[in-house]
N, C-alpha and C positions, 0 to 999 in steps of 0.2 A: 486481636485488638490491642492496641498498644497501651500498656501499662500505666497508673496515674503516675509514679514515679516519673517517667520513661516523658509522659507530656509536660510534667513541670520542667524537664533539664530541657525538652527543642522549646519551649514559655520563651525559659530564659536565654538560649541560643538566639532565639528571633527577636529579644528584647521585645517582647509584647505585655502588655498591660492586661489586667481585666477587659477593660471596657472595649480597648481592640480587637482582643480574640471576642468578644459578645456580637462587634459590630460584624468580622469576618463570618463568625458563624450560625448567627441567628441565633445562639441559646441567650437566656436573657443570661442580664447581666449577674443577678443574685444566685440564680442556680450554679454561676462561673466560681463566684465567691463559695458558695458552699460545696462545691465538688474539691477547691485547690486549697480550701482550709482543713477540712476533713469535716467536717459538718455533714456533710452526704454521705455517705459508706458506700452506696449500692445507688449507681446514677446510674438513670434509663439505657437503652442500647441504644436507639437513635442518638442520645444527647452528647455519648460516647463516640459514634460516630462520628459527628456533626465537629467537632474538635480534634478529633483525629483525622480527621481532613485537611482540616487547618494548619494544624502543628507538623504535619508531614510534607511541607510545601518550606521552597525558597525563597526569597524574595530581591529580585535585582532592578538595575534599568537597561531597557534593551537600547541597544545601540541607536535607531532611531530615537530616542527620547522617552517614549512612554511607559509609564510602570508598570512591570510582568511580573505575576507570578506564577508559578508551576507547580506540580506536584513533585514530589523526589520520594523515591524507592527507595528503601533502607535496607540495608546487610538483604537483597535478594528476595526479601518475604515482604516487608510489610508494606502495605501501599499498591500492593501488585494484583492481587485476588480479588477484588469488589467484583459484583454482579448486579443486575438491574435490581437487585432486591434491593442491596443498598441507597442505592441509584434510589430510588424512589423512597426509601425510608427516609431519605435527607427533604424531601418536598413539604416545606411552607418551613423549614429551619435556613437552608442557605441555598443560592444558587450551585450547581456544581454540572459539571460533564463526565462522564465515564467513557473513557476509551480504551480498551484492551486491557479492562481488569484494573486503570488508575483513574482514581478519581480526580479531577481539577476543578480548583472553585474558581466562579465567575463573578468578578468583581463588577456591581454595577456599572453600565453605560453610561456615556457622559450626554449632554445634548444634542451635538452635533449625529452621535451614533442614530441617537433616537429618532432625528427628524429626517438623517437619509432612508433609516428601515422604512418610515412612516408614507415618505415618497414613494420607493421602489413596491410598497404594498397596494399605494391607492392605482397607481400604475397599471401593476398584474391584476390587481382585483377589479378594475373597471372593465381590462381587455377580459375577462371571465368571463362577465357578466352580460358582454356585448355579443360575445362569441364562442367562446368554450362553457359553456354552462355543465360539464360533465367533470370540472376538473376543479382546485382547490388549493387557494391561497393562505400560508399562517406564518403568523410569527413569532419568536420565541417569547415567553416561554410554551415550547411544544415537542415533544420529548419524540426521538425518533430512534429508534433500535434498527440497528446496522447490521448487527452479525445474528447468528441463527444462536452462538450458542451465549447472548445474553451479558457478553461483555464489555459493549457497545452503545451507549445514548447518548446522542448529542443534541445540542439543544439550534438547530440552526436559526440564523436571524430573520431568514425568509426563506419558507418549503414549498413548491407548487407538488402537489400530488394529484396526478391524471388516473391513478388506477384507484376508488374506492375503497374496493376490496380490503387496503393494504390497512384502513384507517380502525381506530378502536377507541375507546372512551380516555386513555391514556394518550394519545398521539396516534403513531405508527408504526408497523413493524417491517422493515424493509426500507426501498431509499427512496425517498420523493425524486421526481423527473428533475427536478430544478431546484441548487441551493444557493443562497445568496448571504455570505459575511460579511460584515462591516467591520472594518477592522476599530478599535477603540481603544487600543492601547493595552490591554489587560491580557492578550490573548493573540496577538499577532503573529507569534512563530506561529502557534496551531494551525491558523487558517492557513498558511501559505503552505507548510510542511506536511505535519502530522493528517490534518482537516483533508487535503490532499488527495493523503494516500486512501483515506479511510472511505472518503465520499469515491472515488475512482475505483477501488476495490469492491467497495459496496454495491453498485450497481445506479450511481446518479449519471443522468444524462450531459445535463450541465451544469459547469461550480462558478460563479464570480466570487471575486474578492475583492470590495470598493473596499479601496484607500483613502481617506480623507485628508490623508497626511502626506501623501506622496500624489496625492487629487488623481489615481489611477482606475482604474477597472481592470483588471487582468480576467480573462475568460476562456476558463478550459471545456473542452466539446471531446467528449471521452465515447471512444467505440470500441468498446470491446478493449483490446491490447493495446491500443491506439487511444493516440491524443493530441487534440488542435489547441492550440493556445494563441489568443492573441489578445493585445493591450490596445486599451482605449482612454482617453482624457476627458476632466471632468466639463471637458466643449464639445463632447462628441455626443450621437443617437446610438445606441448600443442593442446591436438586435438581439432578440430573446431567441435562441435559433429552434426552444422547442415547439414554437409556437411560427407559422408560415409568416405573420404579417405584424408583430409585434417587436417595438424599438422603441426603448426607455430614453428617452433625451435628457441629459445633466444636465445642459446648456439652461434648461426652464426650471433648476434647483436654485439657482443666484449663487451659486459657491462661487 
């Protein structure tokens, strides 16, 4: 856990305020004031956590335009270790992702995010309900553990899960059949790179990654060692290929 010393010098690195680091982290804002004045002596482990998230992240702009931020590893150690414990201790302080032992906060969606998830859910969840009644539509926030040994939750923006079994009052443990990102600015390397490797190693059947910025769909069909990719525009029907008769149309979005 990284030191209060240690979190006022990256404060003042990131030139953040109070009220910034409260809004990035969920802790209120007066507990911020009395942990960085000295007034708290002995502050919660979540609340520690929850700021040590923050304070261990960069912050730039990605070459398309929109603002990213990341997490960043320190001298080898810090920032590298978290576990779903973690992961879940941060739940109703800040949004975050854990991937391979690094935690990444997730900076709210903007509108547009919201109303493509909002489509691509009514979409899957009508075709469900018409015809797959065994199978299972979500969207974030809804926590999904990837790896067996617990270093792994991401929060996808849309999961179809066809195997029950895998579901638990938490989310699920294992990879939904179908995952769908929207990309938002906050988070775009991930989905395309990182998000990637992780859903393809994981065991998901298929991954899109709508763009709204680049108004694409890229859509990977992952078998085994094998992988299909192919790109679609936001005027195209885009078939869902885990499903036989199911094609999402952007054309009827108005983007």
């Amino acid at each position: 856990m990284m030191k209060l010393e240690k979190m006022k010098q990256r404060k003042k690195q990131l030139h953040l305020t109070n009220q910034e680091l409260a809004q990035r982290s969920g802790v209120p804002l007066g507990t911020i004031n009395k942990i960085f004045s000295g007034a708290t002596k002995s502050p919660k482990y979540t609340t520690l956590l929850a700021l040590e998230t923050v304070l261990g992240m960069y912050f730039y702009y990605d070459q398309d335009g929109p603002y990213v931020s990341v997490a960043q590893e320190k001298d080898g150690r810090y920032g590298a270790g978290y576990t779903a414990e973690d992961y879940y201790a941060l739940q109703g302080r800040m949004q975050a992702e854990l991937i391979d032992g690094q935690l990444y906060y997730m900076a709210a969606p903007g509108r547009l995010h919201q109303e493509l998830v909002g489509e691509l859910h009514y979409c899957v969840k009508d075709y469900i309900r018409k015809n797959r009644s065994n199978s299972q539509v979500y969207t974030a926030p809804f926590s999904v553990e990837l790896d067996g040994d617990r270093r792994t939750v991401v929060q996808p923006d849309l999961a179809v899960v066809c195997r029950k079994e895998l579901l638990d009052d938490r989310g699920m443990k294992g990879a939904p059949d179908f995952v769908a990102e929207v990309i938002s600015g906050s988070h775009g390397k991930r989905d395309y790179e990182l998000k990637l490797r992780k859903y393809w190693n994981g065991g998901v059947r298929e991954y899109w990654v709508v763009d709204p910025f680049k108004k694409t769909i890229v859509v990977y069909w992952f078998q085994g060692e094998e992988m299909d990719m192919k790109i679609y525009g936001f005027q195209d029907k885009v078939p869902v290929r885990i499903f036989e008769d199911l094609a999402v149309d952007f054309g009827e979005f108005g983007r």
